[in-house]
C-alpha distance (Angstrom), angle and dihedral (degrees) to the residues before:
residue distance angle dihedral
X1 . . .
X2 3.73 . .
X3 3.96 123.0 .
X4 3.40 119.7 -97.2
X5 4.20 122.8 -133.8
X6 3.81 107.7 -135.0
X7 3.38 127.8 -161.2
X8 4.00 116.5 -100.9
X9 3.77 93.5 -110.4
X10 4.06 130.8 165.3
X11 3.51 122.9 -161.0
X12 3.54 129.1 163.2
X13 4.24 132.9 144.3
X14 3.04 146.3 -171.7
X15 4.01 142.5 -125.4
X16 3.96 108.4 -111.6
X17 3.83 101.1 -144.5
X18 3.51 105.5 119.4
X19 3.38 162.8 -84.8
X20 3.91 102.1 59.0
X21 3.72 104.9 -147.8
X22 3.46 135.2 169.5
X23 3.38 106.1 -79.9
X24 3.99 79.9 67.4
X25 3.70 89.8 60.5
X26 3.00 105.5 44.5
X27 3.26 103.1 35.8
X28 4.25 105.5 39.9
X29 3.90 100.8 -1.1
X30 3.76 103.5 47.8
X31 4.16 95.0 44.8
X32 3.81 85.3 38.6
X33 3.61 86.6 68.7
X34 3.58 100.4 42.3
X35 3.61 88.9 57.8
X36 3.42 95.6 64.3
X37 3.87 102.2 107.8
X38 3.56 130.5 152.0
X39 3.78 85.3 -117.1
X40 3.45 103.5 64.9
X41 4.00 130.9 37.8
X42 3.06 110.9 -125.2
X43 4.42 133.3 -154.7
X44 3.59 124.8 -157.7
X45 3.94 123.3 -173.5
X46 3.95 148.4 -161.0
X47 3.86 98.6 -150.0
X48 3.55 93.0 -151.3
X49 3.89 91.6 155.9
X50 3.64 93.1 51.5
X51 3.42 83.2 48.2
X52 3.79 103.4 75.1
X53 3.99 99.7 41.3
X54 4.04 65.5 122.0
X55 3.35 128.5 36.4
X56 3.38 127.0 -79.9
X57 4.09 131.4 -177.4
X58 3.73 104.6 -117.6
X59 3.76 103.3 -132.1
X60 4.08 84.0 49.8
X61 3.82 93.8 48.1
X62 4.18 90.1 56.9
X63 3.59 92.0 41.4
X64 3.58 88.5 56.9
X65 3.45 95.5 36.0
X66 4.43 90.2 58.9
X67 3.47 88.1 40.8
X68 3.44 96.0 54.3
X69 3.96 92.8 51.7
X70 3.73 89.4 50.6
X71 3.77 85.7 56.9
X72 3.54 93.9 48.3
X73 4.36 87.0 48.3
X74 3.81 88.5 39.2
X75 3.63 93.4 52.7
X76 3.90 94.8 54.3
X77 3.79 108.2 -90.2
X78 4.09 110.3 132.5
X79 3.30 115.1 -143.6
X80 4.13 90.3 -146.7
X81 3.83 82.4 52.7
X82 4.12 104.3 39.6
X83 4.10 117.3 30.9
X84 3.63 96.9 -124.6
X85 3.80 119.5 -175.5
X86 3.98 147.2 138.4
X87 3.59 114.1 -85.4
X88 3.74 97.1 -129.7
X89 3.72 93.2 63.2
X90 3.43 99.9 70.1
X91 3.89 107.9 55.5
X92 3.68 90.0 -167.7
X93 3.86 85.6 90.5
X94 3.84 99.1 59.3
X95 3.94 90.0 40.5
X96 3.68 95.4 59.4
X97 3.42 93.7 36.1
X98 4.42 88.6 66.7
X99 4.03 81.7 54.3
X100 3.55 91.4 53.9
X101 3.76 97.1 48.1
X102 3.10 90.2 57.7
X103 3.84 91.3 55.8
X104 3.50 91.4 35.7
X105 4.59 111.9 92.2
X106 4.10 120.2 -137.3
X107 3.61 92.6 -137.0
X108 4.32 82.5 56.0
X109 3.88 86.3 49.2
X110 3.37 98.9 47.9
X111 3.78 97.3 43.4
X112 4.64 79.5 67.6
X113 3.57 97.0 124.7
X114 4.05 84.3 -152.9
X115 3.46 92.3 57.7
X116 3.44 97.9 52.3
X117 3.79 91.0 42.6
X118 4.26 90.5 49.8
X119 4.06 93.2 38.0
X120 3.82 88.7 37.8
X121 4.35 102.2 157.7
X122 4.00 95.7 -25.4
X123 4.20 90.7 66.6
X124 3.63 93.0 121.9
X125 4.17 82.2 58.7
X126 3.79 91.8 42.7
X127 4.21 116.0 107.5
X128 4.24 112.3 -110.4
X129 3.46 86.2 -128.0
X130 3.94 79.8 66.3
X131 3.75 94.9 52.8
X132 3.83 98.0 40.9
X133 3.92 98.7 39.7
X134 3.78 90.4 108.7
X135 3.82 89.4 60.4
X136 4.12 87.7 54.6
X137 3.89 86.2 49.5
X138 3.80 90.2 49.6
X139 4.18 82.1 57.6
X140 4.01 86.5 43.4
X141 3.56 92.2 66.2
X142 3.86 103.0 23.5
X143 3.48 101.8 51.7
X144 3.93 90.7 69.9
X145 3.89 89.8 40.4
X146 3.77 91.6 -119.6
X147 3.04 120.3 -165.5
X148 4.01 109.2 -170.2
X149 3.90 120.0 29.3
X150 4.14 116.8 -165.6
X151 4.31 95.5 -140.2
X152 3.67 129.1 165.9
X153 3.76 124.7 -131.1
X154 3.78 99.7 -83.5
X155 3.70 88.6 52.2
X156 3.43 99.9 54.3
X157 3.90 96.5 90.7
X158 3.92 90.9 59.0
X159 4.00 94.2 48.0
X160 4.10 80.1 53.7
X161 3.90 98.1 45.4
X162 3.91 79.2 47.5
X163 3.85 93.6 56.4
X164 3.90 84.3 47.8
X165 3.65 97.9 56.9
X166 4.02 93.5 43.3
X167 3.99 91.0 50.2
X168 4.32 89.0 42.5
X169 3.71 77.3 48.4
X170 3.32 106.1 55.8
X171 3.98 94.8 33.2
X172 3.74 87.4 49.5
X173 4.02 94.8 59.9
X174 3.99 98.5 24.7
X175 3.74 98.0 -113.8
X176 3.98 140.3 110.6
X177 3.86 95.7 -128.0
X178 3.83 106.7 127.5
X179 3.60 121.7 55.2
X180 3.91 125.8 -125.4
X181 3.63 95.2 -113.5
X182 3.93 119.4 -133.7
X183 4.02 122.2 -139.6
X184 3.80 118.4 -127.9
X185 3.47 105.0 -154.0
X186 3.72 120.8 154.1
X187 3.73 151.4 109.9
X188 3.71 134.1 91.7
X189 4.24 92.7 -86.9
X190 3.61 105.3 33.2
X191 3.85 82.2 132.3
X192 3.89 109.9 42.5
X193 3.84 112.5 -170.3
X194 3.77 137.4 -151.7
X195 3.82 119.3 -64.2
X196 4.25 83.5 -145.3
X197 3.74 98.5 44.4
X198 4.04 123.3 22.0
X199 3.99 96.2 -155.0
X200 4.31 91.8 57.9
X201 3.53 126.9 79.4
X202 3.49 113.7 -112.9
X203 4.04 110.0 -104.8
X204 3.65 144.5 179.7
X205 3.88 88.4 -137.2
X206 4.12 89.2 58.6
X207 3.76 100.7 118.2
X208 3.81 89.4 -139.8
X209 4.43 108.7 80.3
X210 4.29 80.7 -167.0
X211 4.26 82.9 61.1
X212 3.81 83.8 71.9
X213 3.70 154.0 30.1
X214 3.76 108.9 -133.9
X215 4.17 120.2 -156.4
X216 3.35 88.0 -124.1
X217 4.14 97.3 59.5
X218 4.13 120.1 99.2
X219 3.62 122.3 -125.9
X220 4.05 100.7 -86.2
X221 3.49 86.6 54.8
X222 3.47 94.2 44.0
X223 3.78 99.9 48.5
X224 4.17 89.1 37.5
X225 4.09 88.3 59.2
X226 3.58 89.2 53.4
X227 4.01 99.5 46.1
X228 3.85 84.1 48.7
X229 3.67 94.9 49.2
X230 4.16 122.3 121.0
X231 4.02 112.1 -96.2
X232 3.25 124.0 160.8
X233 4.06 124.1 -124.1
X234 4.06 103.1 -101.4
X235 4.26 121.9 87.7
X236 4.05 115.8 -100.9
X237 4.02 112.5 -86.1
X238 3.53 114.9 -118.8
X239 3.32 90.5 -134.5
X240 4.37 137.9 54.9
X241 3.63 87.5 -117.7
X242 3.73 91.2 59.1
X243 3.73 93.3 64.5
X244 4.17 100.5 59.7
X245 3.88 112.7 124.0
X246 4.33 79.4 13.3
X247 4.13 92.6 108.9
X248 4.35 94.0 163.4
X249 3.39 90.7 36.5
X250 4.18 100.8 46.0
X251 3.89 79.4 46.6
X252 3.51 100.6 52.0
X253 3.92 96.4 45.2
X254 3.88 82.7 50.9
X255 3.71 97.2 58.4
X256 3.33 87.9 47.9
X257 4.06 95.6 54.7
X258 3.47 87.6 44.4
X259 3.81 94.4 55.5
X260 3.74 100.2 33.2
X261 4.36 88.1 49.0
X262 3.89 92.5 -125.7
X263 3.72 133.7 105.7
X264 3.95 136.6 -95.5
X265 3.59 89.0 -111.4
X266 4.16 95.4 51.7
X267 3.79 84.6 41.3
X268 3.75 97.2 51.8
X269 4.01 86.9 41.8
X270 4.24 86.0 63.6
X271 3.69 99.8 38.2
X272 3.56 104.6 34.8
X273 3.99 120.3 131.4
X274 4.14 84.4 15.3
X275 4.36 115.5 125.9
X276 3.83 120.4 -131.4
X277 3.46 84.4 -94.5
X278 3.74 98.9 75.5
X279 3.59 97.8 26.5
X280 3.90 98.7 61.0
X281 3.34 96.8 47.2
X282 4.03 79.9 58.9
X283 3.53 93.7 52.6
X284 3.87 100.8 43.0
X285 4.07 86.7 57.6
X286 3.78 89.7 47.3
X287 3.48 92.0 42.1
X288 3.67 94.4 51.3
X289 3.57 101.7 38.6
X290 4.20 87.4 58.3
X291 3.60 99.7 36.4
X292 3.81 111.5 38.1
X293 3.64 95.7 56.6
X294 3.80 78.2 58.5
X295 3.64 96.9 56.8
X296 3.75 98.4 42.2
X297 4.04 84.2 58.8
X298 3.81 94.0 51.6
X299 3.48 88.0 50.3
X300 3.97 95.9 58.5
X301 3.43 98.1 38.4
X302 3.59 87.7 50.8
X303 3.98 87.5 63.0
X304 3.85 82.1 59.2
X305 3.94 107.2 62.1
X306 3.87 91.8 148.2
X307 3.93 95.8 56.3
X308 4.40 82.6 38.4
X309 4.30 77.4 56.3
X310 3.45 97.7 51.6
X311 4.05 100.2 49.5
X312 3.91 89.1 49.7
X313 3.70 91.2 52.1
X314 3.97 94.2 42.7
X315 3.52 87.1 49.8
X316 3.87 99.0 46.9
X317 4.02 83.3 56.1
X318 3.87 89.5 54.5
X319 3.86 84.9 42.7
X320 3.92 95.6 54.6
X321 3.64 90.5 43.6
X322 3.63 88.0 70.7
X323 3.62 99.0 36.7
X324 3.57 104.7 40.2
X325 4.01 96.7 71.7
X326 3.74 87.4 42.6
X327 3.99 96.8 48.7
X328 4.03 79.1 50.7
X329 3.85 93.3 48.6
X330 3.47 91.7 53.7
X331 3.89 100.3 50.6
X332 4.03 92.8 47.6
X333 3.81 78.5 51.3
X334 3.78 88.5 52.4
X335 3.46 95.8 43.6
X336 3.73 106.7 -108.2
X337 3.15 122.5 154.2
X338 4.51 119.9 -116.9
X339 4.22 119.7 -170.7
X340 3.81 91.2 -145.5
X341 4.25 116.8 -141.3
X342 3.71 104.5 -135.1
């Protein structure tokens, strides 16, 4: 069996159900633009059908689904550079995803530590769609062959179960059709924690709006989150070490890496020996010279849903012209049987 060359290919999406914050950015939104390199093709997505594994009121879901494209355009992705599109517009994705569930072992899904962290003791009340989601993420990425996928830490354990089904795959029916799928993760934020409490993730389900900055907020709001923000009394190390056992701190010299494009270490070099004081002052203007600019663009575009409408269906017909011959591939591989036009 010879190797097959695949394309250099990113694809990666995101579940439109809310409350974009900054943990979005900077870690998916932010390095989604970065990637976007005349070298590699790269796929961004509006998991809509991940999406309601719970429920989700329909007028809500395409609200959040428009708003979440305008974050993706407001944050620097082109659409004539990136195919960016709704996942529920190209059926490809739900079609390959049956295939793969049929690949795909319980004891693999059940081993998902998200699934047992979202089912927790009410799984036998949980949706299927729930349980099997990683096997429609599996279909996510392998329906476009891709070949890198930018993840964050809690995601890595679906981007492995995904390399398991394409190798059972391709041992299964003795071929080299699926690639092995490479993780993308990297960056000094890729997990962006709670302005209230350094050791949780920052979330749109926090109770707390001052735990977060959302994409949506202006730049008082912005800045006042961050001059509000937990610290704790001692100066900033100037070195990484410095910051162990230092949760609000380590996470508010890592937003600002992440926004500023330099490293801990350079950071810590600058601000070393400084006092909360001084340094969020620093951060707020940083903060609100990146991110504001951001929200004012979600806003207009948000005033535009019909022009928001036509990218995601020109880029779902990019999308299936990619995943169409490889959906068809697969179920000749398979064995199903087409009645070819022509």
């Amino acid at each position: 069996m010879t190797e097959t060359q695949f394309t250099p290919r990113v694809f990666s999406g995101i579940q439109p159900s809310g409350n974009l914050h900054l943990g979005n950015y900077l870690g998916a939104l932010k390095r989604f633009v970065d990637m976007q390199q005349p070298d590699m093709e790269t796929i961004y997505c509006m998991v809509d059908l991940h999406a309601i594994t719970v429920w989700q009121d329909p007028k809500e879901l395409a609200h959040s689904t428009r708003e979440l494209c305008a974050g993706f355009i407001a944050a620097g992705l082109d659409p004539d550079k990136s195919i960016l599109f709704n996942q529920s517009q190209v059926p490809e994705h739900a079609q390959l995803a049956w295939i793969f569930n049929c690949v795909a072992r319980m004891g693999w899904m059940q081993r998902m530590t998200q699934w047992k962290d979202k089912a927790g003791k009410n799984q036998q009340n949980a949706s299927l769609g729930l349980f099997a989601y990683p096997s429609l993420m599996a279909a996510d990425i392998l329906t476009y062959h891709a070949t890198h996928v930018p993840v964050g830490d809690d995601q890595k354990q679906h981007l492995e179960l995904t390399r398991d089904i394409a190798i059972k795959f391709n041992h299964d029916y003795g071929v080299d059709f699926f690639p092995i799928t490479e993780p993308v993760i990297e960056g000094a934020a890729t997990r962006v924690m709670s302005l209230r409490d350094g050791s949780k993730k920052m979330s749109k389900s926090d109770p707390s709006d001052m735990s977060r900055i959302n994409m949506t907020d202006d730049a008082d709001t912005i800045a006042k989150k961050i001059r509000k923000a937990k610290t704790d009394p001692d100066a900033l190390p100037s070195e990484i070490d410095g910051l162990e056992d230092r949760p609000e701190a380590r996470n508010l010299v890592n937003i600002y890496a992440a926004l500023s494009d330099q490293t801990v270490d350079q950071v810590l070099a600058a601000v070393g020996g400084k006092q909360f004081g001084e340094f969020k002052p620093m951060l707020a203007e940083l903060a609100v010279e990146k991110l504001a600019p951001i929200s004012s663009e979600m806003a207009r575009l948000m005033g535009e849903e019909a022009e928001i409408d036509r990218i995601l269906g020109k880029g779902a017909e990019k999308a299936r012209a990619i995943a169409a011959p490889i959906l068809q591939q697969t179920y000749e591989i398979v064995g199903m049987v087409s009645s070819k036009q022509g």
